[in-house]
C-alpha positions as CSV (number, residue, x, y, z in Angstrom):
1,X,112.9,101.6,58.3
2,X,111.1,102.6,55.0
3,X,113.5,99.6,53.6
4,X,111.7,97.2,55.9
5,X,108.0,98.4,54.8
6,X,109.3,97.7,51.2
7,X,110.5,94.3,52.2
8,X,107.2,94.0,54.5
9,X,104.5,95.1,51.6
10,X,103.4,91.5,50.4
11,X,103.8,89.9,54.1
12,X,100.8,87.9,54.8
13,X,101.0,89.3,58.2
14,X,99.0,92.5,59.2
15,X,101.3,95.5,59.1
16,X,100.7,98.5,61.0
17,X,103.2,101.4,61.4
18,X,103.1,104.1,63.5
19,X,105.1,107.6,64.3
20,X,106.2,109.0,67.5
21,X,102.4,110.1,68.2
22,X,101.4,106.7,67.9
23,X,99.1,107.8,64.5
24,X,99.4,105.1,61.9
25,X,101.2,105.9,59.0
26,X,101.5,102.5,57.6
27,X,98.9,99.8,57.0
28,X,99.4,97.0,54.2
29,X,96.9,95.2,52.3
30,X,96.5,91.5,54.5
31,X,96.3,94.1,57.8
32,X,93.0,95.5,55.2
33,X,92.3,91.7,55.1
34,X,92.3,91.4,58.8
35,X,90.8,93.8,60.4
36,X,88.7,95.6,57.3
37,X,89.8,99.3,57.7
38,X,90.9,100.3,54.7
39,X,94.5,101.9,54.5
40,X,92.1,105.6,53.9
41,X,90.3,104.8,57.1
42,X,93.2,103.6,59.2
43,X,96.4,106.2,58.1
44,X,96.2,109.3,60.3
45,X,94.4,107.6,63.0
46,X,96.0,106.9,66.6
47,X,96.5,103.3,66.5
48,X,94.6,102.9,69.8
49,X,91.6,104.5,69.1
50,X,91.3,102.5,65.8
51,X,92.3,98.7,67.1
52,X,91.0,99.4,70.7
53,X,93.3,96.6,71.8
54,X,92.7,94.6,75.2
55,X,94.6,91.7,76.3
56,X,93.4,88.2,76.1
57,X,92.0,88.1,79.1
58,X,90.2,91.3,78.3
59,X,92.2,94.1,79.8
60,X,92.4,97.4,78.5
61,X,96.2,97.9,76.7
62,X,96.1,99.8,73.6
63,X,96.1,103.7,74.7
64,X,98.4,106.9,74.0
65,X,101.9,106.0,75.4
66,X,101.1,102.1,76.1
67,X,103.6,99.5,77.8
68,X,105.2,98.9,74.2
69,X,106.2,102.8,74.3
70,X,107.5,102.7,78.2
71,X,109.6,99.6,77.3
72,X,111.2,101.1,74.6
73,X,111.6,104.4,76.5
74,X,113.9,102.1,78.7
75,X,115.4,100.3,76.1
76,X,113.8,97.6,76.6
77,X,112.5,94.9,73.6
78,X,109.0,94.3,73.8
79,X,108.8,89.8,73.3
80,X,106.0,88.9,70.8
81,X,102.4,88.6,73.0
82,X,98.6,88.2,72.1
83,X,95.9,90.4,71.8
84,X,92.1,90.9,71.0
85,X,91.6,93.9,68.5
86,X,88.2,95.4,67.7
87,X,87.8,94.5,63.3
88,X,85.7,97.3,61.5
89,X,82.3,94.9,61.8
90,X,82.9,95.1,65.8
91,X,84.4,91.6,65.9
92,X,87.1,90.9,68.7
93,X,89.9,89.2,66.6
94,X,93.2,87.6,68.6
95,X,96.5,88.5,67.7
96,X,99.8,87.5,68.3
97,X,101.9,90.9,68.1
98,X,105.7,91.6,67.0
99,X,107.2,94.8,67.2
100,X,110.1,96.3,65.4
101,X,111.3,99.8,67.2
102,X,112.8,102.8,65.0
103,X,114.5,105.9,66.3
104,X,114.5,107.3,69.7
105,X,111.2,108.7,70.4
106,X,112.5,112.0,71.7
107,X,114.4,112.8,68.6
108,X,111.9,111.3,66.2
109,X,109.2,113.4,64.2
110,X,105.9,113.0,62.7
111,X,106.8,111.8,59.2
112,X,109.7,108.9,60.5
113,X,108.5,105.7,62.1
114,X,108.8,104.5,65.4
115,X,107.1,101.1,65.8
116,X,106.1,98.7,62.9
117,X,103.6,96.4,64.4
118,X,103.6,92.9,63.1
119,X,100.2,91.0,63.7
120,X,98.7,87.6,62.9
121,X,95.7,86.2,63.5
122,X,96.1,83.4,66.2
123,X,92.4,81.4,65.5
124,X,91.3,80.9,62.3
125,X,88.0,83.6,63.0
126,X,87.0,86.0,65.3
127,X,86.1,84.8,69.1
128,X,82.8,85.8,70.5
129,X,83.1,87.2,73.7
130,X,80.6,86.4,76.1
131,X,81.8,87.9,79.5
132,X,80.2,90.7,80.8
133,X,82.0,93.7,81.8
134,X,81.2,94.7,85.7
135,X,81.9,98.1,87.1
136,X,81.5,98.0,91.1
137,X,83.7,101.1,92.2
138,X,80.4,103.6,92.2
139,X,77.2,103.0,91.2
140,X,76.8,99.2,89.5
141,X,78.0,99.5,85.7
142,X,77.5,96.5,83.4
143,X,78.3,96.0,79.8
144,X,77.1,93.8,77.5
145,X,79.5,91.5,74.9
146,X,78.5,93.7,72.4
147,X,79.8,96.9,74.1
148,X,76.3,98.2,75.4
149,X,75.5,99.3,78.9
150,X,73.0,97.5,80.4
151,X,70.1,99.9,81.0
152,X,66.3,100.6,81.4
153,X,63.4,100.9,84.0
154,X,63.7,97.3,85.1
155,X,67.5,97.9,85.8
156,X,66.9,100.9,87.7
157,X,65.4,98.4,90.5
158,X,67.7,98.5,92.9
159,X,67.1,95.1,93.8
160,X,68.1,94.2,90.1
161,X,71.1,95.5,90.2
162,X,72.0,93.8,93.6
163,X,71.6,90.1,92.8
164,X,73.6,91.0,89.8
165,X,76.1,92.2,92.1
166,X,75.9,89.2,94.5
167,X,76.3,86.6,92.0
168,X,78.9,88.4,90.3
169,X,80.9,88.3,93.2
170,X,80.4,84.8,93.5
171,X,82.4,84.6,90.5
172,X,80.4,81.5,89.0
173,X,80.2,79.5,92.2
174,X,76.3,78.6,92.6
175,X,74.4,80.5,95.4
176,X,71.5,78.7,97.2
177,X,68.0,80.1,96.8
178,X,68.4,80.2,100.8
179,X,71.3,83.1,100.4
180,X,69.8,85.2,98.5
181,X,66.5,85.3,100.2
182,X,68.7,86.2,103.4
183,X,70.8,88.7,101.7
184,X,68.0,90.9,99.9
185,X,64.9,89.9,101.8
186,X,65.6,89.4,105.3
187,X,62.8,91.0,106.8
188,X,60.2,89.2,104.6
189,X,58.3,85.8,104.6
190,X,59.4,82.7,102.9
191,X,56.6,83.1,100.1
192,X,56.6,86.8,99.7
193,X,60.4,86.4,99.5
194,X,60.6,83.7,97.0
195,X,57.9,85.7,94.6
196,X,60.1,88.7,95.0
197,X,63.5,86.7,93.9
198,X,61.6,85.3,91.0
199,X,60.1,88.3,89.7
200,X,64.1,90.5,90.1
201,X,65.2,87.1,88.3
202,X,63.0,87.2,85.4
203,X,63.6,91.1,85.6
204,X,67.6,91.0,85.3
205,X,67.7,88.1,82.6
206,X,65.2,91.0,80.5
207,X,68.1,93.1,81.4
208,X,70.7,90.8,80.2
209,X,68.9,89.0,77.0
210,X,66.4,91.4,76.0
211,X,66.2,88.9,73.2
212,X,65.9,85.6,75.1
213,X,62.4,84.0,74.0
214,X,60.7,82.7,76.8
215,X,60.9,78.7,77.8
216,X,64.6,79.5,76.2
217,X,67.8,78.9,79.0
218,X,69.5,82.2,80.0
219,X,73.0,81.9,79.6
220,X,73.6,84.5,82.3
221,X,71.4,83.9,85.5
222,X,71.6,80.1,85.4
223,X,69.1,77.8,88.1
224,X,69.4,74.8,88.7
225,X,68.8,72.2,91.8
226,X,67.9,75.4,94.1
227,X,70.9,77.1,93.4
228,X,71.3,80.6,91.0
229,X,75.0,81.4,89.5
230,X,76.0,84.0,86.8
231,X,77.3,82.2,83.5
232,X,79.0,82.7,80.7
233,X,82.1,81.9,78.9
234,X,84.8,82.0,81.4
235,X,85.3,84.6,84.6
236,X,82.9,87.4,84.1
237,X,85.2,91.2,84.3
238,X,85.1,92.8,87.3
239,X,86.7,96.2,87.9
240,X,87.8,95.4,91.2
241,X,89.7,93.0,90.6
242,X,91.6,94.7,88.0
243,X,92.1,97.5,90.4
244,X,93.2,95.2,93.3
245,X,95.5,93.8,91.2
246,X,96.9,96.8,89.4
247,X,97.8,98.1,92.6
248,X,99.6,94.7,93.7
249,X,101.7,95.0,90.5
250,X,102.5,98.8,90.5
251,X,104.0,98.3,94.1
252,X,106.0,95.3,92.7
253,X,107.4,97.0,89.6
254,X,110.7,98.3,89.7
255,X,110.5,100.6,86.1
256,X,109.0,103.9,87.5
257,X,107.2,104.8,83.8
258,X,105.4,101.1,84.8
259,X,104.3,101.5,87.9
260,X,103.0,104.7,87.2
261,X,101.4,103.7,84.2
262,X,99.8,101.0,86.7
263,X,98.6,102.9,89.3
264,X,97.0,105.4,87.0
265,X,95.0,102.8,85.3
266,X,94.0,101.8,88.8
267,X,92.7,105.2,90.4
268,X,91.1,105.6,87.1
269,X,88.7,102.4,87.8
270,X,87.6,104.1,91.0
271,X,84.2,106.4,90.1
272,X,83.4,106.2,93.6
273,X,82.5,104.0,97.4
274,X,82.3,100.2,96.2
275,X,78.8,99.2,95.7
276,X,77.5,102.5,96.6
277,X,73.9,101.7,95.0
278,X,73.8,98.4,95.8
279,X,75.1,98.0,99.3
280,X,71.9,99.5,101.3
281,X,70.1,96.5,99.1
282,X,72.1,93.6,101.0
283,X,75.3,93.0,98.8
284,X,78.4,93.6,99.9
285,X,80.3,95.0,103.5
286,X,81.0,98.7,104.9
287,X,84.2,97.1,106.0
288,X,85.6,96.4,102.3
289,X,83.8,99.3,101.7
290,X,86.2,101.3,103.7
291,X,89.3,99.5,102.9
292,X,89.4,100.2,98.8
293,X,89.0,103.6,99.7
294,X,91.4,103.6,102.0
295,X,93.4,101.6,99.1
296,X,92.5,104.5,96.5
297,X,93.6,107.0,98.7
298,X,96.9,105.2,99.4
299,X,97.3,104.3,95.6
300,X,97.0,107.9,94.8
301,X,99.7,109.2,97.5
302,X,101.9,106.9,96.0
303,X,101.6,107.9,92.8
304,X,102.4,111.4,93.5
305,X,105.6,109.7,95.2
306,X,106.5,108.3,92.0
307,X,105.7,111.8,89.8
308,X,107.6,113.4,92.4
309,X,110.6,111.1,91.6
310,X,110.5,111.7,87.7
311,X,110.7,115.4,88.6
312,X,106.6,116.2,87.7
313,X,105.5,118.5,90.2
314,X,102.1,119.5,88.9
315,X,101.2,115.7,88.2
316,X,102.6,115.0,92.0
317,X,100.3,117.9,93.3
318,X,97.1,116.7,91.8
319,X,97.3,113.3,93.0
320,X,97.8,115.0,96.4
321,X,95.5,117.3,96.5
322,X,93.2,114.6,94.7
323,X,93.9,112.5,98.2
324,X,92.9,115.5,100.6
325,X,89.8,116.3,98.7
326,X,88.6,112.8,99.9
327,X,90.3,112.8,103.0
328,X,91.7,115.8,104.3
329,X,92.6,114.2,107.8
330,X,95.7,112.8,106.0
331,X,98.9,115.2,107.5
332,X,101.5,113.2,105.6
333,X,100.0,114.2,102.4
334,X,99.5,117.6,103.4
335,X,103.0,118.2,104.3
336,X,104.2,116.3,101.2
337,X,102.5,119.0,99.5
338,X,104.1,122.2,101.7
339,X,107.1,120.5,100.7
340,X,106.5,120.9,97.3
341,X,105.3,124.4,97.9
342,X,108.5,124.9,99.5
343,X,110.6,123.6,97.0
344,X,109.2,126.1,94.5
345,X,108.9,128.9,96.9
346,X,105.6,129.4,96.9
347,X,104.9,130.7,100.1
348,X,101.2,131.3,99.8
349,X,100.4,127.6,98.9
350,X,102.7,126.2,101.9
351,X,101.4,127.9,104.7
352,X,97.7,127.5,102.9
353,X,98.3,123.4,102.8
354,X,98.9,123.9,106.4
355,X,96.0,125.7,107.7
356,X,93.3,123.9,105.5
357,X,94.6,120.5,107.4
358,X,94.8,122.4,110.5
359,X,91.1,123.7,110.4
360,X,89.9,120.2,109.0
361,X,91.2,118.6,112.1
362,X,89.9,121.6,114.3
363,X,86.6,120.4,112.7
364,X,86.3,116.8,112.4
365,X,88.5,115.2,115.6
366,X,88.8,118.6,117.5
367,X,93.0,117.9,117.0
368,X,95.4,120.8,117.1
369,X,97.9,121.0,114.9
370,X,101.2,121.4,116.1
371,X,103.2,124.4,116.4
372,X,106.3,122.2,115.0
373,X,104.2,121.6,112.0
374,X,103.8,125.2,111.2
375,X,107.3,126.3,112.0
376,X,108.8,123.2,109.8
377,X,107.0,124.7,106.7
378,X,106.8,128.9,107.7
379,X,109.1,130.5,105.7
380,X,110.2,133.0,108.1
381,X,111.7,130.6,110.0
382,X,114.2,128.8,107.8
């Protein structure tokens, strides 16, 4: 491999090695050119938290033990692909990435090489993103271009942060004047309402542009012929979406190191209830509400389902007891986990498992626990 970096040293691509840690140990002059880390600033660092790679469509990729470690975990070759890295000046700069694999990561140590990343630049300068990042599983989250969170006392309006959250959902489609007035003002007169709407939309675009100089177009809340959409270059990111469709793929994926990998960065989106600030203000439903929590929860069981088949007990056990901590009506989960307990004889924890969902159903549905269920997981009657 050191042969290759020899060979590599006066490539006009970007060349970034890494070890078995994923720490860079390798970083040639044009990869200096491209991305402006020196090879000082980039050698010893982990090659995620330096690049901070997302996909092109703005996905988080780059993290410890990314796809391009699971793939070749199961000997799989990773095929060239794109992606946005973050340059020293904070510009997002696309890439199209090749990857060369070295020794088997379980055998391999600090000083040899595992991946040499090569990287090009795919446009001719960096691309300025203008898509706002939106965070709807707990309270409303947004994120500027630039990487800052949208803040301050006009923001903590709940009101504010609703329209936000109605137009964002609307993904771009415009929203009659009409709508909104409905949605967030319902009780109120046409007038009053309308003076209220305007005053929340000059409020958010302060939000948005604290810069924009007034008589000046907001590129965000756009209006025009009675109708308000959120703008922008392309699709705006939503969180819900990403976890909606994480979820879809993990339960598609036959490679168990994928799916996992898939589901975690799903339950990982979820802070908490969907729109939980902004739903008493008029945007969104209970009933989809309920339903990505009652996704989360599923997601969650399954992904102890798949620890439990890779032999990781404690990492099966926390997604479990992660699910009852929500929900502790769920027996399936409970007895998942006195099966554990059981397959480690631990006694205590088994017959514990069982009376915690036993008194929770006592206490929320008046339900009894079977017998049945106790004797299956008592020890003293094996």
């Amino acid at each position: 491999m050191d042969s290759v970096l020899d060979f590599l040293e006066n490539s006009g691509d970007a060349v970034c090695a890494v070890n078995s840690h994923q720490h860079i140990v390798y970083w040639n002059d044009a990869a200096e050119e491209t991305f402006g880390f020196t090879p000082d600033e980039a050698i010893g660092k982990p090659c995620w938290v330096l690049l901070q790679g997302k996909t092109a469509e703005g996905h988080a990729f780059c993290q410890k033990n990314c796809p391009i470690v699971h793939r070749h975990e199961e000997g799989r070759p990773t095929p060239h692909f794109d992606l946005r890295f973050q340059s020293k000046s904070g510009a997002k700069i696309l890439t199209n990435i090749s990857t060369l694999a070295g020794p088997s990561l379980e055998t391999a140590n600090e000083e040899q090489i595992a991946f040499v990343h090569l990287m090009r630049v795919a446009q001719s300068k960096a691309i300025p993103l203008q898509r706002l990042r939106i965070h709807m599983l707990g309270p409303l989250l947004v994120y500027l271009p630039n990487g800052s969170q949208v803040s301050g006392p006009y923001w903590r309006r709940a009101k504010v942060r609703a329209l936000l959250a109605y137009l964002a959902l609307r993904q771009g489609q415009p929203v009659p004047r009409r709508e909104l007035l409905e949605a967030l003002w319902p009780d109120m007169e046409r007038e009053t309402g309308l003076h209220n709407l305007n005053t929340t939309v000059y409020n958010l675009r302060r939000c948005l542009e604290p810069s924009l100089t007034p008589g000046v177009d907001s590129q965000y809340i756009v209006f025009e012929s009675g109708h308000y959409w959120l703008g922008g270059e392309g699709p705006h990111w939503l969180d819900v979406d990403l976890f909606k469709r994480n979820i879809k793929q993990a339960r598609l994926e036959t490679a168990v190191n994928r799916a996992i990998f898939l589901y975690q960065e799903a339950v990982q989106l979820y802070r908490g209830d969907y729109l939980l600030d902004v739903l008493p203000a008029g945007v969104g439903s209970h009933i989809e509400q309920n339903r990505l929590h009652q996704m989360f929860l599923t997601a969650l069981e399954e992904l102890g389902n798949l620890h439990e088949r890779q032999a990781e007990p404690d990492k099966a056990r926390d997604a479990y007891l992660q699910v009852l901590a929500l929900d502790v009506r769920r027996e399936k989960v409970a007895q998942q986990l006195a099966r554990l307990s059981r397959r480690e004889d631990n006694q205590i924890d088994n017959l514990s498992y069982c009376h915690r969902l036993a008194t929770a159903l006592k206490d929320e549905l008046d339900l009894v626990l079977s017998q049945e269920i106790f004797a299956r997981h008592d020890p003293k009657t094996r």
